[in-house]
VOFIPA-48054 format. One line per 5 residues: their letters; for each residue x, y, z of N, C-alpha, C. Coordinates in Angstrom, 1 decimal. Each point is the difference from the previous one (the first is absolute). Layout:
BEGIN
A> X:Y:Z:X:Y:Z:X:Y:Z | ...
! end
This chain:
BEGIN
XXXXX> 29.9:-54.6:-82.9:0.6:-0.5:1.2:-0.9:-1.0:0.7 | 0.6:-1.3:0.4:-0.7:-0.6:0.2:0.1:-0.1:1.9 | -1.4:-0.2:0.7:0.0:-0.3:1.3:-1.2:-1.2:0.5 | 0.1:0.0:1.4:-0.4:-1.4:0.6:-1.3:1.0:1.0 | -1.1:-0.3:-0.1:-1.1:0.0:1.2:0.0:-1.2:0.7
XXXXX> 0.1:0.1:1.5:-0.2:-0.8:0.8:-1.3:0.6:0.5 | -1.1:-0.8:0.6:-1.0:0.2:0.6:-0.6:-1.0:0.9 | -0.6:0.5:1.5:-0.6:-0.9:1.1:-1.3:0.3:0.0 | -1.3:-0.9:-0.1:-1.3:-0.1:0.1:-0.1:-0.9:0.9 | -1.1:0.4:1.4:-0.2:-0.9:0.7:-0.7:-1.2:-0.2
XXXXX> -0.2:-1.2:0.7:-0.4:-1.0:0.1:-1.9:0.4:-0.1 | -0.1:0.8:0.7:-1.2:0.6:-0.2:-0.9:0.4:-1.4 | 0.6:0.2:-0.7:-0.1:1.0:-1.4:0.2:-1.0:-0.9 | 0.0:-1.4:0.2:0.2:-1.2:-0.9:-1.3:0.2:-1.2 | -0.9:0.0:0.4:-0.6:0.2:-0.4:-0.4:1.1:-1.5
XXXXX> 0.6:1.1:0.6:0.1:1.3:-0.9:1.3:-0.1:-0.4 | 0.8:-0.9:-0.6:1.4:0.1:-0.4:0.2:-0.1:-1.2 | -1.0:0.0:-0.9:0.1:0.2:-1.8:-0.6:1.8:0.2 | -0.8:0.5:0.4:-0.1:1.2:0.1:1.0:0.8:0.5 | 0.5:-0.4:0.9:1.4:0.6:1.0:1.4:0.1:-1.4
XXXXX> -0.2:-1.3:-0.3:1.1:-0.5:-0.5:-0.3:1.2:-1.8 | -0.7:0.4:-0.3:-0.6:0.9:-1.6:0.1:1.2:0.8 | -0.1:0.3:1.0:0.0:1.8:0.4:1.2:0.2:0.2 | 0.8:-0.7:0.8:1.4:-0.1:-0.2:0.7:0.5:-1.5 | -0.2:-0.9:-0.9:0.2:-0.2:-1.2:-0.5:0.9:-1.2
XXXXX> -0.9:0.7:0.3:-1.0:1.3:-0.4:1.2:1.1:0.4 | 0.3:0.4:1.7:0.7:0.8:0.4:1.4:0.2:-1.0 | 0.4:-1.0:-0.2:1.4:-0.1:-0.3:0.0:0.5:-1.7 | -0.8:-0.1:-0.7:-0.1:0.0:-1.4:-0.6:1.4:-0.4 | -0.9:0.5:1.2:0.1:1.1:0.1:1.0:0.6:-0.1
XXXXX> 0.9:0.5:0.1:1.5:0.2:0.2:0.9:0.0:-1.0 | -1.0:-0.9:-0.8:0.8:-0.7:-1.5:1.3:-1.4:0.2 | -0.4:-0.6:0.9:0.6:-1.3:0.6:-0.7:-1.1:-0.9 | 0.6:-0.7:-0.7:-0.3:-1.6:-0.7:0.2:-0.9:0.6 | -0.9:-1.3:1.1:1.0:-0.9:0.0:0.2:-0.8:-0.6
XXXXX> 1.1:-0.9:0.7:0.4:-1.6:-0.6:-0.7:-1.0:0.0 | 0.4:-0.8:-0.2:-1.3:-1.1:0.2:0.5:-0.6:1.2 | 1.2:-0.2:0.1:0.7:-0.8:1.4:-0.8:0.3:1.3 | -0.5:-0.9:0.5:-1.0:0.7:1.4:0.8:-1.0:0.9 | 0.3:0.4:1.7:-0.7:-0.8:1.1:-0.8:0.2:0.8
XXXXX> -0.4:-0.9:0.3:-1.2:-0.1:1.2:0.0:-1.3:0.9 | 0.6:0.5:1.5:0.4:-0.9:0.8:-0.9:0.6:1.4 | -0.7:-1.0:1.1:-0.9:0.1:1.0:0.6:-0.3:1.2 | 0.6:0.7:0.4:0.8:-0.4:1.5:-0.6:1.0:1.0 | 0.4:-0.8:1.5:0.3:0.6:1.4:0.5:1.3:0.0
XXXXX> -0.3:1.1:0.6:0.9:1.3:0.8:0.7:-0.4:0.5 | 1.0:0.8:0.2:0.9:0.1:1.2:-0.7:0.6:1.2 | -1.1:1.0:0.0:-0.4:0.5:0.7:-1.8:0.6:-0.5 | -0.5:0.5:0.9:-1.4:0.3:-0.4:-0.2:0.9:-0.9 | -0.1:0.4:-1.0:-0.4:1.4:-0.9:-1.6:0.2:-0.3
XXXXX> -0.5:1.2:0.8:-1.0:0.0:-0.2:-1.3:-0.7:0.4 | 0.4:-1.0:1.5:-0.6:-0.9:0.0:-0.3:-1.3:-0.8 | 1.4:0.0:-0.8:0.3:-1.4:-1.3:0.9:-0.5:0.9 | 0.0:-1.7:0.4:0.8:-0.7:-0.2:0.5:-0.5:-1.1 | -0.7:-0.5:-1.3:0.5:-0.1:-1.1:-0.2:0.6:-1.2
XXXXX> 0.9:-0.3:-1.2:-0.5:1.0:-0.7:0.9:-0.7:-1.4 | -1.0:0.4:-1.3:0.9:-0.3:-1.0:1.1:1.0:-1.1 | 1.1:-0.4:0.0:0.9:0.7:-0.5:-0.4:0.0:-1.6 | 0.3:1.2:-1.3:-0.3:0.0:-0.7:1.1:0.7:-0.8 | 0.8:-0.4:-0.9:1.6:0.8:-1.0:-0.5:0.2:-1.3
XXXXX> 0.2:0.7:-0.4:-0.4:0.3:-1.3:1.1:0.6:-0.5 | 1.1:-0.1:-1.6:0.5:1.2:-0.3:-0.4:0.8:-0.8 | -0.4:1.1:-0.1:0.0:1.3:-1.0:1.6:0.6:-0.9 | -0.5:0.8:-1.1:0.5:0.6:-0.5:-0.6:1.9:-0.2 | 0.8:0.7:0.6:-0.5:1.6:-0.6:0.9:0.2:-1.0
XXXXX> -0.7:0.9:-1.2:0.5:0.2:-0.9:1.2:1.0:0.0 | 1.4:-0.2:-1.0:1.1:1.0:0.7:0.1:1.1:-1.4 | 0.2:1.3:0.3:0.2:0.8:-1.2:1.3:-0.2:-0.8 | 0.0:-0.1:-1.2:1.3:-0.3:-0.8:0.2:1.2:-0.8 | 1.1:-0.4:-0.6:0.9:1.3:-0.3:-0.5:0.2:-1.4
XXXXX> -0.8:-0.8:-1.0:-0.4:0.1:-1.1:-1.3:0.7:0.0 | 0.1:0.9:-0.7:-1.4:1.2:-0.4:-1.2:-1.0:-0.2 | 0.2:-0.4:-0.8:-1.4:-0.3:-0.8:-0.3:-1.7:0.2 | 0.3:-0.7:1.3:-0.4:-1.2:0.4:-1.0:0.6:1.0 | -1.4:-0.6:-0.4:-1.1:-0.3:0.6:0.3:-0.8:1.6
XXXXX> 0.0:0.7:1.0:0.3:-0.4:0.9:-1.1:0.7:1.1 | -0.7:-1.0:0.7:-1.0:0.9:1.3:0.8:0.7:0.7 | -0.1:1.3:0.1:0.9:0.6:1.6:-0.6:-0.4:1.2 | 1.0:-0.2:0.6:-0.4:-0.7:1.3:-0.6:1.4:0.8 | -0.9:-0.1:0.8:-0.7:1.3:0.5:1.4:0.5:1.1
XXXXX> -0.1:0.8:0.6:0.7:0.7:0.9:-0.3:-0.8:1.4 | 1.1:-0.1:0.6:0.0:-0.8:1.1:-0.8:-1.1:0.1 | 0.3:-0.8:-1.0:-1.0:-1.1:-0.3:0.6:-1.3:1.2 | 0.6:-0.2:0.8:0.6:-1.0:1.0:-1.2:1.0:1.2 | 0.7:0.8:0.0:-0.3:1.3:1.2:-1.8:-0.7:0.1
XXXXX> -1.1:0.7:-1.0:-1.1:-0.5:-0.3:-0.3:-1.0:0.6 | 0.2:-0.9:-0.6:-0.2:-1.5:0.1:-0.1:-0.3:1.7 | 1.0:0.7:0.5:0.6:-0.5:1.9:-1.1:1.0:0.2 | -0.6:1.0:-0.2:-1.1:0.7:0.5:-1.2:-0.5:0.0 | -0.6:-0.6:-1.3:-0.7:-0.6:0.4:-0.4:-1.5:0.1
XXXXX> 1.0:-0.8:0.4:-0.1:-1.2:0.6:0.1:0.7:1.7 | 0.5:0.7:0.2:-0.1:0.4:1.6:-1.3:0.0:0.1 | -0.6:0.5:-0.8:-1.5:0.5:0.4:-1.0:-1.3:-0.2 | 0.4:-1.1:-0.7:-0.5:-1.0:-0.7:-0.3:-0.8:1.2 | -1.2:0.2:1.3:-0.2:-1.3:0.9:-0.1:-1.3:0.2
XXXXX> 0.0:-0.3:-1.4:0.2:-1.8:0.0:1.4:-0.4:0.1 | 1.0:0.9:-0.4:1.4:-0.5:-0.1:0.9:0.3:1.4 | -0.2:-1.0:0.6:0.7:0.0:1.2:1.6:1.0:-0.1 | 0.6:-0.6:-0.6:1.7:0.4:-0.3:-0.1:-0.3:-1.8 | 1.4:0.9:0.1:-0.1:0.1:-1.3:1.8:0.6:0.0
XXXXX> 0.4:-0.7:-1.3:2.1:0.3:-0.4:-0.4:0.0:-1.2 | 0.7:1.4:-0.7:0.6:0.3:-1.5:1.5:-0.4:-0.4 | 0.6:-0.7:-0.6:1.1:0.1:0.3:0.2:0.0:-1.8 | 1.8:0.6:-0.1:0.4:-0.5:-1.0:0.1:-1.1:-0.5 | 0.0:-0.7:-1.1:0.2:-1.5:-0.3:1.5:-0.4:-0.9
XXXXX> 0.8:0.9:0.4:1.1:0.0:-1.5:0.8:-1.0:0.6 | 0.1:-0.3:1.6:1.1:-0.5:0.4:-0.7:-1.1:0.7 | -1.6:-0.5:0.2:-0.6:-0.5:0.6:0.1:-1.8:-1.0 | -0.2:-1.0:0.9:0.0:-1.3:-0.7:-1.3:0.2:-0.7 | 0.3:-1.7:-0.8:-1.3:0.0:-0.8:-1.3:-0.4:0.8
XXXXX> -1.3:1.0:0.0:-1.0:-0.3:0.7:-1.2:-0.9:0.1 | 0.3:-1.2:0.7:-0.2:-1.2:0.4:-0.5:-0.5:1.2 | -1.0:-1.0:-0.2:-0.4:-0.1:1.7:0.8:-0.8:0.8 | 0.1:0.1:1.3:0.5:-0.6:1.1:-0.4:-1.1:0.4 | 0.3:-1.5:-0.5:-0.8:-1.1:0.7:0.6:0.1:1.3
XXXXX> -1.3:-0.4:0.4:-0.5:-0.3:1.4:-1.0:-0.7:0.4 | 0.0:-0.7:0.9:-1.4:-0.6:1.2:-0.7:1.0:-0.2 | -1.2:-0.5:-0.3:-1.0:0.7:0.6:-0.9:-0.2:1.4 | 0.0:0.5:1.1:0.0:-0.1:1.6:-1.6:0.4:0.3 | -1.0:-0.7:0.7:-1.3:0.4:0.5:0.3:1.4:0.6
XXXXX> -0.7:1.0:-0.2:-0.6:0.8:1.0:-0.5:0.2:1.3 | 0.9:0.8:1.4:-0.5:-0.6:1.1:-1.3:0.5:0.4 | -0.6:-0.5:0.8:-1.2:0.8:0.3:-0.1:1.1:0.7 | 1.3:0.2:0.7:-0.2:1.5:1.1:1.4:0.2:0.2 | 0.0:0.8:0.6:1.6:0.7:-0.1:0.9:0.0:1.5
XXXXX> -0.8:-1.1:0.6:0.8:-0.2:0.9:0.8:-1.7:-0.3 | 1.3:0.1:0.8:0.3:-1.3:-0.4:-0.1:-0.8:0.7 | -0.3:-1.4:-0.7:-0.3:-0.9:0.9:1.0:-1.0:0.3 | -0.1:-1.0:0.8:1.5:-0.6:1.1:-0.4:-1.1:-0.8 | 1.2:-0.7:-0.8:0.0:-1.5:-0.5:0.1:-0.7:1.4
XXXXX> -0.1:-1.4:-0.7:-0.4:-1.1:1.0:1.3:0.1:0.6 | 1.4:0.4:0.0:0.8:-0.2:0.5:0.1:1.2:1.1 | -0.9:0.9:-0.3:0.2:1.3:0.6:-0.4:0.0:1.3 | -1.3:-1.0:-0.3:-0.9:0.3:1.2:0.6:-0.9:1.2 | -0.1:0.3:1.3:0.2:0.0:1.2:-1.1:-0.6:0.8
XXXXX> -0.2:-0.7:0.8:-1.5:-0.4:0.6:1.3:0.4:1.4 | -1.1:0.8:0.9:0.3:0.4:1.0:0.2:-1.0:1.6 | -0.5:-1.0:-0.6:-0.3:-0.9:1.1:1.3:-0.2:0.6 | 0.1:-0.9:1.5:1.4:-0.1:0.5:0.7:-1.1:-0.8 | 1.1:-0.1:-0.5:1.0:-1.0:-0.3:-0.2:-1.0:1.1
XXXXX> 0.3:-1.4:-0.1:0.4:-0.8:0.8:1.5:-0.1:0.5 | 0.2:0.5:1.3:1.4:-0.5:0.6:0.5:-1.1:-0.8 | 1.2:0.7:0.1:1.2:-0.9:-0.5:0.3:-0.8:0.7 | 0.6:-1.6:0.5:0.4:-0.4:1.4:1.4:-0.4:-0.7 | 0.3:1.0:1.5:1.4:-0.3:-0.1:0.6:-0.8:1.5
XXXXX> 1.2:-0.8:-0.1:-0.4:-0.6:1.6:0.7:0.8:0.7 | -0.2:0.0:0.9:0.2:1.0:1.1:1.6:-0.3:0.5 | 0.8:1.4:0.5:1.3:-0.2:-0.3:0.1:-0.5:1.8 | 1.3:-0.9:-0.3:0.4:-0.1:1.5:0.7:1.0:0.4 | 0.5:-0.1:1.1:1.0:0.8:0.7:1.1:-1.1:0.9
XXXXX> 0.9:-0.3:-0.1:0.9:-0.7:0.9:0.4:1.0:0.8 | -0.3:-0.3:1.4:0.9:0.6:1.5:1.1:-0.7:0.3 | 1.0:0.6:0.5:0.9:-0.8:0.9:-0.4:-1.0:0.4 | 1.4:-1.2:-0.4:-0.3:-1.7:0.6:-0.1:-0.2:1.4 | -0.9:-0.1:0.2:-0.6:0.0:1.4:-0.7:-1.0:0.2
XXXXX> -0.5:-0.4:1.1:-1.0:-1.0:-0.1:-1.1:-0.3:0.4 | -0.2:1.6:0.6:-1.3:0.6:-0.1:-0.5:0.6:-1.7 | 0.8:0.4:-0.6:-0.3:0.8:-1.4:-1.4:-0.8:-0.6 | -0.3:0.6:-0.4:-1.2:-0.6:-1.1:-0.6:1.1:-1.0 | 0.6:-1.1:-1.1:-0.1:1.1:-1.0:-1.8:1.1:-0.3
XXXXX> 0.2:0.8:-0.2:-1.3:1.1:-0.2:-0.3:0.2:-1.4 | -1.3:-0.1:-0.3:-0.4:-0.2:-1.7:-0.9:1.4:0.2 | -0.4:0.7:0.9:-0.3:1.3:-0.6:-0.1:0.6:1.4 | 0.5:1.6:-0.2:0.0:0.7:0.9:-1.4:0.5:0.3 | -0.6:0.1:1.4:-1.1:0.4:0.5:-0.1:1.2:0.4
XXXXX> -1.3:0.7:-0.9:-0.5:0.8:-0.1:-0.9:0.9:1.0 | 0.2:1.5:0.3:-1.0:0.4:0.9:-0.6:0.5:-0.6 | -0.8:-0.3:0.5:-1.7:1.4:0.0:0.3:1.3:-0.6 | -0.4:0.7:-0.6:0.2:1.3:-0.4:-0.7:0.3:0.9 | 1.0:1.2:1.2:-0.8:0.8:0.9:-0.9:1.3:-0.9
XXXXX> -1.1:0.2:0.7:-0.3:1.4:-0.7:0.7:1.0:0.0 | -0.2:1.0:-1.1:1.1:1.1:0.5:-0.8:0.9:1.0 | 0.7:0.5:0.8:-0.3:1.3:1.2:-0.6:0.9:-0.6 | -1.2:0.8:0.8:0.1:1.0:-0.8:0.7:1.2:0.4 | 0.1:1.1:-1.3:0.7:0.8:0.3:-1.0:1.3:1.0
XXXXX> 1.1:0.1:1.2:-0.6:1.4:0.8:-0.2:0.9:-1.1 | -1.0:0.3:0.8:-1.0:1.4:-1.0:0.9:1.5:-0.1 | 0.6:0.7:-0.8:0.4:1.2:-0.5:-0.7:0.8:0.7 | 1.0:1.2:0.9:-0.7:1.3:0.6:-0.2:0.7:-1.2 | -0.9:0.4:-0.2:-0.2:1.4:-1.0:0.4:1.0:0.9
XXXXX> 0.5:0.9:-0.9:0.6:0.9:0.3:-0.9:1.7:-0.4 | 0.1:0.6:1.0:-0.9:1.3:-0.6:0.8:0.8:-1.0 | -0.4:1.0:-0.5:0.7:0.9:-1.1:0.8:0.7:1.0 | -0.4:0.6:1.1:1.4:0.7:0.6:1.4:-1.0:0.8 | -0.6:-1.3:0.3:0.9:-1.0:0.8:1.2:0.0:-1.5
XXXXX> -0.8:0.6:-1.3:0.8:-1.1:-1.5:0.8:1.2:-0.1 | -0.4:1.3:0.2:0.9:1.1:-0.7:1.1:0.3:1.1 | -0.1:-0.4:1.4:0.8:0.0:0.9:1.0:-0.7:-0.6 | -0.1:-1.7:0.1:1.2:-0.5:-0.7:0.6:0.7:-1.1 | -0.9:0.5:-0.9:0.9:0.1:-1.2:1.1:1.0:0.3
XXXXX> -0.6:1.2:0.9:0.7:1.2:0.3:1.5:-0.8:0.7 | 0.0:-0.9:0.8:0.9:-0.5:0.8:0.9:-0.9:-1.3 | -0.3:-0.6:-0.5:0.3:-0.6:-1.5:1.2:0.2:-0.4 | -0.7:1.3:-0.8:0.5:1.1:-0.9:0.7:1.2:1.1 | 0.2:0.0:1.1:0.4:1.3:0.6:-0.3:0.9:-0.2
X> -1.1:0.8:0.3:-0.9:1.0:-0.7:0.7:1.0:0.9
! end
């Protein structure tokens, strides 16, 4: 039967990623898994942080486990007992491999890389404001607009007014100071309130 290993190593572990990439591959054959030769290996962005990784590279491989057939006497490896089961145990345990998918491959396309851009690495994980984003706080310059008339009744005193005049903002008053009230002045009201 034939299946697909997907695997995530971080950006970090670039370095150790032919060792990562054989213990993986060790694991699996363990088990009695062959693979294909068909590989991908693609280096993208998260969606989110894993592990303290923002990036990381994706890695497909397909295998084959061996299946038992109905003929006696064909030389065939038995596939160990829970040999999928295995495998997900110990890549769990396997700390270089960020994430990790076993899947069937019977129904899967043919496995091939995904062109794409390849995109710089940001430096920190906050984002930063493109030139369009950014804002300078300073004041805008007034807009001039002319100033609206007002026509009064034809009179011949009228004259027209180009802006209404403005007062002073008075200060506000302040407010008289709150009696406090003692604990028995408070429980009086409430008794009278509530009709005790």
């Amino acid at each position: 039967m034939e299946y697909e290993l997907l695997y995530l190593v971080g950006e970090s572990r670039d370095g150790e990623l032919p060792k990562i990439r054989e213990d993986v591959e060790a694991t699996v054959r363990e088990f009695g898994g062959t693979f294909l030769p068909a590989e991908t290996e693609e280096k993208r962005n998260l969606a989110y942080l894993i592990k303290k990784e923002r990036r990381g590279t994706f890695i497909a491989r397909r295998f084959t486990m061996p299946a038992p057939t109905d003929e006696p006497f064909v030389a065939v490896a038995e596939p160990k007992e829970g040999a999928i089961e295995g495998i997900n145990r110990k890549l769990l345990l396997y700390t270089p491999v960020l994430r990790f998918l076993i899947l069937r491959a019977e129904k899967l396309p043919e496995l091939k890389a995904i062109p794409r851009e390849e995109r710089p690495a940001r430096r920190d994980d906050r984002r930063r404001p493109s030139s369009s984003d950014r804002r300078s706080f300073e004041s805008k310059p007034a807009v001039s607009r002319p100033a609206p008339t007002v026509k009064a009744a034809e009179t011949p005193e009228a004259k027209p007014v180009t802006e209404p005049e403005t007062k002073p903002v008075a200060e506000a008053e302040p407010k008289p100071e709150e009696k406090r009230m003692s604990p028995e002045e408070l429980d009086k009201q409430l008794k009278e309130m509530l009709d005790i």
